[in-house]
Steps between C-alpha positions, in 0.01 A plus 500: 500500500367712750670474879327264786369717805648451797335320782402714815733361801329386805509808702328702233237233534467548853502850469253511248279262712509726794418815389165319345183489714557132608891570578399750724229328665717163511760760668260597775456153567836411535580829728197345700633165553829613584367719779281213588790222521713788667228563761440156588876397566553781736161433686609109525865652644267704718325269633729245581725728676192580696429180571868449631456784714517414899279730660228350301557123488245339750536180721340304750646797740229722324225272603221662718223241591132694561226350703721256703295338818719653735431170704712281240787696670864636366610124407254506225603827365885457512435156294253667237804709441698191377417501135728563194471775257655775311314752305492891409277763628505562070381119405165465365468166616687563851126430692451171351843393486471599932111329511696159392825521698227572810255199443790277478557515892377210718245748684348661276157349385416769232646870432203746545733805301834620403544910510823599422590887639736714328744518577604195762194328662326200389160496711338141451204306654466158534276199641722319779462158571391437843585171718264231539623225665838299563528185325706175686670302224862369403773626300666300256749374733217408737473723794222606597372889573216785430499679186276860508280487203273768368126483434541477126768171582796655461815469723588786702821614653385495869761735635378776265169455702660510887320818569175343352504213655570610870186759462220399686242262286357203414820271567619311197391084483721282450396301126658124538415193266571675194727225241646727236825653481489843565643753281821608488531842475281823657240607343441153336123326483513202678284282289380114521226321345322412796441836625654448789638817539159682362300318799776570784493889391077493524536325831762758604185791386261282702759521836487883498104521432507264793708754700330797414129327529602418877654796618859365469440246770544207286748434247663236301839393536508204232329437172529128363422449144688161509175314413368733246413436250291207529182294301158521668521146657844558696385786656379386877804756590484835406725585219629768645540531912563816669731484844364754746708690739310319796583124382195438335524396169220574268384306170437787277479297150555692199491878457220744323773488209346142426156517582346347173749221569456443862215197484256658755775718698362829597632866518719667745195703672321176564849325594538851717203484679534144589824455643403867708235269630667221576764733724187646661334204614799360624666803671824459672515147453636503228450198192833345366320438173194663295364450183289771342499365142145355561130574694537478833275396737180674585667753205176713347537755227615806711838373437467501145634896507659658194796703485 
């Protein structure tokens, strides 16, 4: 009976798979992925020790705001500087993870760009919001005093705005009447159904076209919005009445921002031209109340002026 061949052992397989065409190709392609897997865990080491390393970490130190109104003053800049971040000069998504930290602070109403500098600089532009008016309400334990609000209705820190607000300008009104709570925290919209606060910030615009459209010789100290808003048959007072700096008191109605809804109101220039009119004709005597919502008497159409 003839003898049974021995079977080839498992390294002679391997060997003899090797030195065929495929074994050597499959050879090249493991020497390839080895190199590969090799490469990529000393890159990844790399990398994060370079992303550990100090002199190119960057923080709110490396900030450098471009295209700053130098009249919002160093207040302004010293708080845009209070933001929180930590990213490397070697992080692809360093800008964006800066361009988010940024439009998180109270004053900033949109982030124009984020450059960052090699090695240490972060150069960034932004949109700051600007004052419009200080609001008289109550906190929730009931005392009464002004909150600074923005022109977009947002509450503003008002001693990051001292050098601002002592400039010379169109002094801010006083906005009273208003019934919701206001928000908590900077940077916060301060929101109600009524538009309350929505009509007090367009009569606050309406105060400085007022200042600038007579030479700064007439400006408004208070804003009252306490009636607003209110259905066309309850409106004998204006909704909203604008306390001059003189004592006379002025019913302004509603703003432009509700024209459509206004029931026969008209527009500032109109509003404008009348109560400039009205101070004309009666010179230094001065009236303790006018109301400009309407036609006055004798009124043609050269009053009916546009903007």
């Amino acid at each position: 009976m003839a003898r049974r061949k021995t079977p080839p052992t498992l390294r002679a397989r391997y060997a003899e798979l090797f030195a065929s065409p495929l074994g050597r190709w499959l050879l090249r392609g493991l020497g390839l992925a080895v190199l590969v897997l090799v490469g990529g865990v000393v890159v990844r080491q790399a990398r994060a020790r370079a992303f550990r390393l100090q002199n190119y970490r960057l923080g709110p130190e490396s900030l450098h705001y471009v295209g700053l109104h130098p009249g919002l003053g160093p207040e302004v800049e010293a708080s845009l500087k209070q933001v929180r971040f930590a990213v490397s000069v070697f992080d692809a998504d360093a800008e964006t993870r800066v361009r988010q930290a940024v439009a998180r602070h109270p004053l900033v109403g949109a982030v124009r760009s984020v450059e960052i500098r090699y090695p240490d600089r972060i150069d960034v532009s932004v949109v700051v919001r600007q004052p419009a008016a200080w609001f008289r309400t109550r906190d929730a334990s009931g005392r009464r005093g002004l909150l600074l609000v923005s022109t977009d209705g947002r509450l503003l820190d008002h001693e990051s705005y001292a050098y601002y607000l002592d400039r010379p300008r169109s002094p801010l009104p006083e906005v009273e009447g208003v019934r919701a709570a206001p928000p908590k925290l900077y940077g916060q919209a301060w929101e109600d159904l009524p538009e309350q606060v929505a009509e007090g910030l367009s009569a606050a615009r309406v105060a400085e076209w007022l200042y600038r459209d007579f030479n700064g010789t007439l400006y408004v100290n208070r804003i009252d919005v306490s009636r607003f808003p209110a259905p066309p048959d309850r409106r004998r007072q204006g909704e909203v009445r604008l306390h001059l700096h003189d004592g006379t008191v002025v019913e302004w109605g509603r703003t432009d921002r509700d024209v459509d809804g206004a029931a026969g109101e008209d527009s500032y220039a109109t509003k404008q031209a009348r109560l400039e009119t009205e101070r004309a004709r009666r010179g230094v005597r001065r009236a303790k109340r006018l109301d400009v919502r309407f036609r006055l008497r004798g009124e043609g159409t050269s009053l009916a002026r546009t903007r």
